[in-house]
N, C-alpha and C positions, 0 to 999 in steps of 0.2 A: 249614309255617307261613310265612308273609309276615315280611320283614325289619322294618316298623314296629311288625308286635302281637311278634315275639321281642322287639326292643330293648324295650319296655312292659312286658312282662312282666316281664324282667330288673331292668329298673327297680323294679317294685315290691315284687319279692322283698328287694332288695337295698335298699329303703326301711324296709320291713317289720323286717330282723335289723337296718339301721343304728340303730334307735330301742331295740330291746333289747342290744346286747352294749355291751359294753368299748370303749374310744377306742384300742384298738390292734384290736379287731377292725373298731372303724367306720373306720379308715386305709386296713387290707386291701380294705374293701366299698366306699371312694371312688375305689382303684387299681383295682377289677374295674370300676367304672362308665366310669372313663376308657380303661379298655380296649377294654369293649363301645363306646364312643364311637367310638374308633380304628377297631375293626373293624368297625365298621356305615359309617362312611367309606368304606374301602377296600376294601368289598364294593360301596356304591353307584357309585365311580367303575370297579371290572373292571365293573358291569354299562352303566355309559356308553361304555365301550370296546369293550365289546361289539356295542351299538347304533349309536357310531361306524365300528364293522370294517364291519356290514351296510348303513351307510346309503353305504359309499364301496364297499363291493365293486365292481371292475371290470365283471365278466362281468355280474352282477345285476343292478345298478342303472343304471351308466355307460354299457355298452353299447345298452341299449333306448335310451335318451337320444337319444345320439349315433348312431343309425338313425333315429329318428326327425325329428331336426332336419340333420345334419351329412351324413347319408349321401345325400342323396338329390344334391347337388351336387359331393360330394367323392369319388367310387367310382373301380372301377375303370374303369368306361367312358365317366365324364365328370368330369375330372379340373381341376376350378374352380381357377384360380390357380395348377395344379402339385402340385394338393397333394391324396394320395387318402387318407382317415382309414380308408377300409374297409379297407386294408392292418394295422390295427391290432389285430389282433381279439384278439390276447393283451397281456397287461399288460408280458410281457418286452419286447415288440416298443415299445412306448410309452415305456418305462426309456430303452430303446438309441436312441432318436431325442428326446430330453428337450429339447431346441433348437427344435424344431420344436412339439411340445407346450407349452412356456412360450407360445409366439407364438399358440396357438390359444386361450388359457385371456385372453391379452392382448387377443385378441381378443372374445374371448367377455366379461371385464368390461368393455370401452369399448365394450361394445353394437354395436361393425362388425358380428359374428358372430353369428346370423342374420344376412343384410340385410334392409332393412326392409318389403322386399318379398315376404319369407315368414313376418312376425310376429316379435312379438320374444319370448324364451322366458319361460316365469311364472317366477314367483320361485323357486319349489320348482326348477323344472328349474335355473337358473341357480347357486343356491348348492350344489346336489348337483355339477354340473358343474365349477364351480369350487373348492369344498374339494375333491373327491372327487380332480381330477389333481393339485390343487397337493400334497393329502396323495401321493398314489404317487410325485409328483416329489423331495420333500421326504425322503420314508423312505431313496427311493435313493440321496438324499446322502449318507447319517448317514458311510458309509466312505470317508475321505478318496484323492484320484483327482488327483495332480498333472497326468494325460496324458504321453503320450508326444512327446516331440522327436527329431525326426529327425537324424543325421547331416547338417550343410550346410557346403555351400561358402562363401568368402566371398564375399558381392556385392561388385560391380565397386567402389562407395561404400567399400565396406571394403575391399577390395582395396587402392586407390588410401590409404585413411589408413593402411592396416598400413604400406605401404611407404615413405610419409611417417616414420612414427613409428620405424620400425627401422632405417630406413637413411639416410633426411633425404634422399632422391627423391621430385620431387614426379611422380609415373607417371601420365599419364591416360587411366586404366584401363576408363573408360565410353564413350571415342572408339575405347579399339583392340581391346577383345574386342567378339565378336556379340553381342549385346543379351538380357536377359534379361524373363521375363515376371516377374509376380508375380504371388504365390500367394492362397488363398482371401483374407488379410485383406488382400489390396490391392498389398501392399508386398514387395520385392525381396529381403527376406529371406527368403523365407518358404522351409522345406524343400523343399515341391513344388514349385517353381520353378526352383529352383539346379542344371538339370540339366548335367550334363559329356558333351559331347560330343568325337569325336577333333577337330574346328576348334579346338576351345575347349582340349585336351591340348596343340594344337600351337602354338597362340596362347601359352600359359602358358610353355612352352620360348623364345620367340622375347623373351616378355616379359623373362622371370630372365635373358637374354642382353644386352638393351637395359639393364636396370637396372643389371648387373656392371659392364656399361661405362662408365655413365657414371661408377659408384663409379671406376671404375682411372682418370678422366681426371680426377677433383676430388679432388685433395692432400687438400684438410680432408675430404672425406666419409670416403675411403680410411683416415685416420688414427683416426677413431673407431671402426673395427672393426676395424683393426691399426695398434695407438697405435705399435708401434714395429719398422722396419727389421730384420729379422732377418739375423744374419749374425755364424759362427764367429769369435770370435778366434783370432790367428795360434797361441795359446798352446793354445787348446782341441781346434783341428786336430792339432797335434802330440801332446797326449794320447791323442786319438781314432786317431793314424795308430799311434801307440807299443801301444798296447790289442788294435788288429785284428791285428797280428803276432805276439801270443802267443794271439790266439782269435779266431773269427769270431763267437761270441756273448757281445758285450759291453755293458753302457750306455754308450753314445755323451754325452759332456758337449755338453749345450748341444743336444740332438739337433731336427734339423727336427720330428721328430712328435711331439715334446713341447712344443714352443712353439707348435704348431698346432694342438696339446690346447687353451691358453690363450684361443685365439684362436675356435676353435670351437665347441668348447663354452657359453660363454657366450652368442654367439650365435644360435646351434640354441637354445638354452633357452629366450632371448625370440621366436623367431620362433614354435616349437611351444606356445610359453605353458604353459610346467611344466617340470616338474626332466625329465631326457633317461634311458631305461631304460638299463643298461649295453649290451645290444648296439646300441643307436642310436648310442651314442658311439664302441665299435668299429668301428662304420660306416664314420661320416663321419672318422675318421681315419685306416681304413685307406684311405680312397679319397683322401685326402690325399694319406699314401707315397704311393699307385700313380699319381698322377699326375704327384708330386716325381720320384720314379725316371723319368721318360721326358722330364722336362723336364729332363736333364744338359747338353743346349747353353745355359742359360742360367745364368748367377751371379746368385748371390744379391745383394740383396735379390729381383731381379723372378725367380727362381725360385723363393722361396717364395710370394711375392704371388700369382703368375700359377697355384700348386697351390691356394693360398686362394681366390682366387676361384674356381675350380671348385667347390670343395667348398661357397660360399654359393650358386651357382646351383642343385645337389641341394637345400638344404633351401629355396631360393625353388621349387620344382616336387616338392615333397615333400607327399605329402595332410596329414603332420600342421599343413602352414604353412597349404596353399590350404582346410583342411576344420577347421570347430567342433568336436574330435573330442572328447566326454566319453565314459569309459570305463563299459563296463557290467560291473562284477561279478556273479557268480553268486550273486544274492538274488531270492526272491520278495517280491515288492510292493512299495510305495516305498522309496525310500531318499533321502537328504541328497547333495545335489553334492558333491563336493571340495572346496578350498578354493579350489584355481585354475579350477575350472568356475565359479565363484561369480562371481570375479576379469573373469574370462572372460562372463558374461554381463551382468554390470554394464559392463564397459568399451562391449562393441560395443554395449552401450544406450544411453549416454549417452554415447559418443562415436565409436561406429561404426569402431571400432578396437582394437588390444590394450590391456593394461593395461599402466600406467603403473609405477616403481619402490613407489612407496607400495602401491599395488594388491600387485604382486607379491612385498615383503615381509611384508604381511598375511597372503598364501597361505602362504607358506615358513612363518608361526608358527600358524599355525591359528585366525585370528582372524574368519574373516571368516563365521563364522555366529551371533555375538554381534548382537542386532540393534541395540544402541548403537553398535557400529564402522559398522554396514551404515550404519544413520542418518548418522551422521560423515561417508562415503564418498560418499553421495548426495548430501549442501550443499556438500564440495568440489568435486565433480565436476562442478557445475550451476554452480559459481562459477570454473571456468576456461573458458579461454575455445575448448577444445575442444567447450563443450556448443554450438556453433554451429551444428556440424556434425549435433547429433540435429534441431536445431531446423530446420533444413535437410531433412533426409533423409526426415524423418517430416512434416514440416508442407510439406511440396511432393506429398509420395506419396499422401497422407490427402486432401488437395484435389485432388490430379489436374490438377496443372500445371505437369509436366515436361514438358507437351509443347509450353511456351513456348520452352525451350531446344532443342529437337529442330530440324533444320533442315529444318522442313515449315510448306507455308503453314496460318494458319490463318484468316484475315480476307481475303477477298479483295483483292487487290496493286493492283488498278487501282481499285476503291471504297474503299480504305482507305489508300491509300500512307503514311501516317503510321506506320502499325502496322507498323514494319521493326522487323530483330533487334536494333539494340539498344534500342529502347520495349521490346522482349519480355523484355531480360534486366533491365532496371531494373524493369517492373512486376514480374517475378520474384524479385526483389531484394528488394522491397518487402516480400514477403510473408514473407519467411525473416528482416527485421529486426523487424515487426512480430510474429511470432510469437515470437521471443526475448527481444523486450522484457518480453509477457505471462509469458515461463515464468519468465526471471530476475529479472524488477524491478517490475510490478505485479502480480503473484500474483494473478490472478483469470480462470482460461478463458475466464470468462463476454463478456469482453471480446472474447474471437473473435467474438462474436455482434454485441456492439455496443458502441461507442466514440464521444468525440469527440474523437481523433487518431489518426494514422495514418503512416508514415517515408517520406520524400519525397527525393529530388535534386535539382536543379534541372529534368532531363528529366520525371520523374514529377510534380513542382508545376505545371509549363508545361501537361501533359496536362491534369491536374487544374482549373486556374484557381488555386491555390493560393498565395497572395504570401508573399516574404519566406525562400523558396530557391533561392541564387544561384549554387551550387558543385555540385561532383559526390557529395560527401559525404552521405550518406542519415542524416539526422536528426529525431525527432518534431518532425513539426508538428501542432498544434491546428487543429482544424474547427469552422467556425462553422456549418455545415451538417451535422450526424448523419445527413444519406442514406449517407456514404460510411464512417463510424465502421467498422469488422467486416471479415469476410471477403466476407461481401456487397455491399460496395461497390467492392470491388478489383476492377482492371481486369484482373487473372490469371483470377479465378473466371469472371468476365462476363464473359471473350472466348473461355475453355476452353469454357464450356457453352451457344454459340451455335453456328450454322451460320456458312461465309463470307459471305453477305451478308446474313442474318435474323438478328431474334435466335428462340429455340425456351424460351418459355415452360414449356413439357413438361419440356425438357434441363434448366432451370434448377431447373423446382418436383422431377423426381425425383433434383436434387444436394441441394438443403435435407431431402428425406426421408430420402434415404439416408446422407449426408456430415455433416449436424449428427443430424438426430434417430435416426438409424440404422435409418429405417424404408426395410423394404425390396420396393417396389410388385412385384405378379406381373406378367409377361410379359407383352406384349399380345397380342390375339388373332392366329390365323397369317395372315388377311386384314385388316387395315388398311388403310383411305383416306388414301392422301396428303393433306395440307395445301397448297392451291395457292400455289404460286410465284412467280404474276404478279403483278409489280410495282404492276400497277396497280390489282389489288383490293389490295392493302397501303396502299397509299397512301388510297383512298379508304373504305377500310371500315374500317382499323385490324387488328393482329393478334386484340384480344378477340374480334371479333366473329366473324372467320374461325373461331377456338376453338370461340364455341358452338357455330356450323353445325357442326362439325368432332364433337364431343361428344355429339350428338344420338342419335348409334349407342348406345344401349341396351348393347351388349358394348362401349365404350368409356367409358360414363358414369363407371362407379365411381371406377375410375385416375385420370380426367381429374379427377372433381371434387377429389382431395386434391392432385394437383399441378400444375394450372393457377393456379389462385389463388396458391398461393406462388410463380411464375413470374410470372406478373403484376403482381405486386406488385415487381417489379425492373424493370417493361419501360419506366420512364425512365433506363435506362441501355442504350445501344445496344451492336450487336455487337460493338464493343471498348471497353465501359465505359464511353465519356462520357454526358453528361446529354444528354438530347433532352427536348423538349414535346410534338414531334408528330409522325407519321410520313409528314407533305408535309402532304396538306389532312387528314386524320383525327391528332383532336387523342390522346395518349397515356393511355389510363386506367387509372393502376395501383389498381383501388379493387378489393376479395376479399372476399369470404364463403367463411371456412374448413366444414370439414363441420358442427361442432358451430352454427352460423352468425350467427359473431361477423364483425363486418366490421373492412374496416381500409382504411387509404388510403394507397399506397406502402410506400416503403420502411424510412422510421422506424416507422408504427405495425407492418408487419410483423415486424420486428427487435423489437419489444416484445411482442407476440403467442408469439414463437418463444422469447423468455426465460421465458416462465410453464411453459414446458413443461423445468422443468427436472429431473427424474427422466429421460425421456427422452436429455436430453445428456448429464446424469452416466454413463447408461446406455452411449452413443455411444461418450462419452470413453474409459470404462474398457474396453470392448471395445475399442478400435482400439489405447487404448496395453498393454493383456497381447499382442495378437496379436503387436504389433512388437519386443516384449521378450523372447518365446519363441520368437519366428520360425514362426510355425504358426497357421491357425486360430482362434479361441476355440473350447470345446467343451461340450457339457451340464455335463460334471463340473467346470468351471471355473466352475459357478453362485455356490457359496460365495465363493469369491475374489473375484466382478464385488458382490456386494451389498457384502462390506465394503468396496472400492473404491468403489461406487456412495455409498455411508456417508460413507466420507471426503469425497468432495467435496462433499454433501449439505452436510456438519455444520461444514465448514470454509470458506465463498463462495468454492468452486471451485480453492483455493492448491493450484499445481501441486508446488509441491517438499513438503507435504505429502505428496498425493498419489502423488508415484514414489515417498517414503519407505515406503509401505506398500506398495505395488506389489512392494517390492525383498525385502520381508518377508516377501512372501505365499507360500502353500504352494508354488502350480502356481512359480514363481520360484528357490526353493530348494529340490525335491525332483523325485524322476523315478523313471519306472516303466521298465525294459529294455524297449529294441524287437523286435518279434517276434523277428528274424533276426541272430546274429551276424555282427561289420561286422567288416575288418580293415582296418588303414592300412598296412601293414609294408611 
């Protein structure tokens, strides 16, 4: 019998005795009606979910789909963009690459996917397509997945504040180690990056040797890790000489390895950032003695000094100082950091460095996974004036313009002789003031995009045209011109993503895809035409025009059409930033038709163009600042965490200290899964 005529039925049986019995039988026959009501519901929605399971089945229905539109370009033998879907053929295999799959489904709703050169999909294909992975996507979230973090070193950036903050040596720690790369999200933290080579073991020795010294040559450094001159009284000698005559096993009053308990232990404790196991304290104390016992030609005080400092230079070249080392217990599946892992990843976030007394008291009482303390810790920490340093670290790394400070040319010398190193370290400069301002004092990201002010010195206003900066002191000025408002009008961005004597519309449009919107263009083909270089088709033809010729390649169109235009739209600003009209006799057109084919004209309407796409940036944002707060990647399983990120800044116009408040809250931030392989520091 069919679900409508049983409920009917039942109904009229149940109408039928309502009309003959009793008002406690008609009670009973109103609760059986509400029941049958109930379960004629929940029989209709398992049979919607039923219909559901079959209309999203993978193998069924997804796969003919996706052969038929996706396959014939994505396979294994012609691999469009990088990217082969016929690899996919099981649903596990589509879970395990869920990153990649988001981006295809992103694709497939803003219609790129088809292109529009093989039809665009009907509608039935399209929403089966799209519910059908966002549901598998979806499902294999449900069990939460902090990721894994790797064991890392400190970078060179942290290197240099640890050793600031513990010792009050300012070490410059990015001139004398070898150089490091940075990892999948960009930046110098990152796990797979921070590898240790023997240069780099024996750079770290030569380094704790340099630092010890300068400690033993500055009275005040020396006295804040030994506040006080060690050395027997005449009264305590004669105890101790009275003692060893009736025993060789005595406590010695006043004894050297007990004041060098005092001494190092507390130090070891802020260097390794946590309480010290008892055989690490054996350690470093017995390596104390064993160096006091050989140092008998000297008197004290510079005999014990001189055993002390040994023993700081072990724990400066000790993995637990140079390495993030969070400990993995024998649990399956996640579990909650420590309290000093916690301590420990908030500090190097937000200040690229250990933590602080406050920090480290927190640990000691167990407070720091209360997220009202987190919250607390987060507006202090933004509001001293170490947060300079994230503002710095991260907003140079994110833009890709450390390679202003690097000592390499990058504007050609004899076309550009303005452009010397120090134009390079003030427009540098610029950028790490104006970023700070936004994180700490107008709370709105959005402003990296566009502004009508920007922090100037007298050299950067001069470049600029700017009046009314006359000192060396880098302070907001107001802009009467909004070409320059953002990061796109900075002379860092615009001279990093030029050539030496051109500017490269391409360089510039795929930094705005990749660097604000986070989109990330495929590879270009393995034969590409150069762009000619003679000066004098630049000169009289303009760079647009050389683009379109340039474009015309059929295997070049796609890429080019989404990042020419946003590069174009900058090319009144020349290879080091300043404003141009024209490039000799061909006058400068910065006028764009985006894909969608809204036009725009320079640089203001683009910066207004590139604000409406704000899902996008939120998107940007929140990936680039989890990658730099976990030191790793972002990852599939890290979905959940970027949309309530994404939310936040949504729902809040963009406030940054908002923002790292949940960041600091969020699962992948405060919870961890053990890495494959048991690590040891010992």
């Amino acid at each position: 019998m069919h679900l409508p005529v049983l409920k009917h039925t039942l109904n009229l049986l149940c109408s039928r005795f309502y009309r003959q019995k009793s008002s406690k039988f008609k009670a009973s026959i109103s609760a059986m009606r509400r029941a049958i009501i109930a379960i004629s519901f929940f029989v209709l929605l398992s049979n919607a979910q039923v219909v559901a399971q079959e209309l999203h089945d993978y193998n069924k229905v997804l796969i003919p789909i996706l052969s038929k539109k996706c396959y014939p370009c994505h396979n294994t033998n012609k691999e469009k963009g990088g990217v082969n879907l016929e690899n996919y053929a099981e649903k596990d295999r589509l879970i395990s690459d869920g990153e990649l799959w988001l981006k295809v489904v992103h694709q497939i709703k803003t219609r790129e996917m088809p292109p529009k050169s093989e039809g665009p999909l009907s509608m039935h294909d399209y929403t089966t397509l799209v519910d059908g992975i966002n549901s598998i996507l979806e499902t294999s979230l449900q069990e939460k997945n902090p990721g894994r973090v790797t064991i890392r070193r400190l970078s060179h950036n942290e290197y240099h504040y640890t050793i600031l903050d513990l010792v009050g040596v300012d070490f410059d720690a990015r001139s004398y180690f070898p150089s490091d790369g940075s990892g999948g999200g960009g930046f110098d933290n990152q796990g797979g990056a921070l590898f240790f080579t023997p240069l780099k073991l024996e750079r770290y020795y030569d380094a704790a040797d340099s630092i010890v010294t300068i400690l033993r040559n500055d009275e005040s450094l020396w006295k804040k890790i030994v506040p006080v001159a060690y050395e027997q009284a005449w009264y305590e000698r004669l105890i101790n000489w009275i003692k060893s005559i009736f025993s060789n096993d005595y406590d010695e009053i006043n004894s050297p390895g007990s004041a060098a308990e005092e001494v190092i232990i507390p130090f070891a404790s802020k260097a390794y950032r946590r309480f010290l196991k008892e055989n690490e304290k054996e350690k470093l104390v017995g390596l104390f003695k064993s160096v006091y016992a050989k140092k008998d030609s000297l008197s004290n005080p510079a005999r014990f000094d001189e055993s002390i400092a040994e023993s700081i230079k072990t724990v400066l070249i000790s993995p637990n100082f140079l390495y993030k080392v969070e400990e993995e217990p024998e649990k399956e599946g996640a579990y909650p950091l420590s309290h000093f892992e916690v301590a420990n990843r908030l500090s190097y976030f937000l200040w690229s460095s250990m933590p602080d007394q406050e920090l480290f008291n927190l640990a000691y009482t167990g407070r720091l996974h209360d997220t009202a303390v987190l919250e607390a810790q987060v507006r202090r920490m933004l509001a001293d004036p170490k947060a300079k340093r994230f503002a710095e670290t991260f907003s140079t790394q994110w833009l890709g313009i450390n390679k202003l400070i690097d000592n390499q040319p990058i504007a050609d010398p004899d076309k550009y002789p303005e452009f010397d190193m120090p134009l390079r370290l003030a427009l540098y400069r610029e950028t790490v003031e104006y970023f700070y301002y936004v994180l700490t004092n107008s709370k709105n990201m959005l402003e990296l995009i566009n502004s009508n002010y920007t922090f100037a010195n007298n050299k950067v206003a001069d470049y600029y045209g700017l009046e009314g900066v006359t000192d060396n002191e880098f302070k907001k000025v107001p802009l009467t011109d909004s070409s320059r408002g953002g990061v796109l009008g900075m002379g860092s961005v615009l001279a990093t993503t030029s050539f030496p004597l051109r500017t490269s519309p391409v360089n510039r449009g795929k930094w705005v895809l990749e660097q604000l919107l986070g989109i990330s263009p495929p590879p270009p083909p393995p034969v590409v035409a150069e762009l000619t270089e003679d000066p004098k088709a630049h000169a009289e033809l303009g760079l647009k025009k050389l683009l379109l010729k340039h474009r015309s390649d059929p295997a070049c169109r796609s890429c080019h059409e989404k990042m020419d235009p946003l590069g174009l739209g900058l090319e009144n600003f020349d290879p080091i930033g300043k404003w141009r009209d024209s490039y000799g006799k061909a006058p400068v057109d910065p006028s764009g038709v985006m894909q969608d084919g809204t036009k725009f004209q320079g640089p203001k309407e683009l910066k207004l163009l590139l604000l409406k796409e704000k899902e996008k940036i939120a998107r940007n944002f929140s990936t680039k600042l989890l990658s730099y707060a976990l030191g790793r990647s972002t990852l599939f399983t890290d979905e959940p965490a970027l949309k309530k990120l994404d939310a936040c800044l949504l729902e809040n116009n963009f406030n940054p200290e908002l923002f790292l408040v949940e960041l600091v809250k969020s699962y992948p931030f405060l919870m961890k899964l053990n890495d494959f392989e048991k690590k040891s520091t010992g």
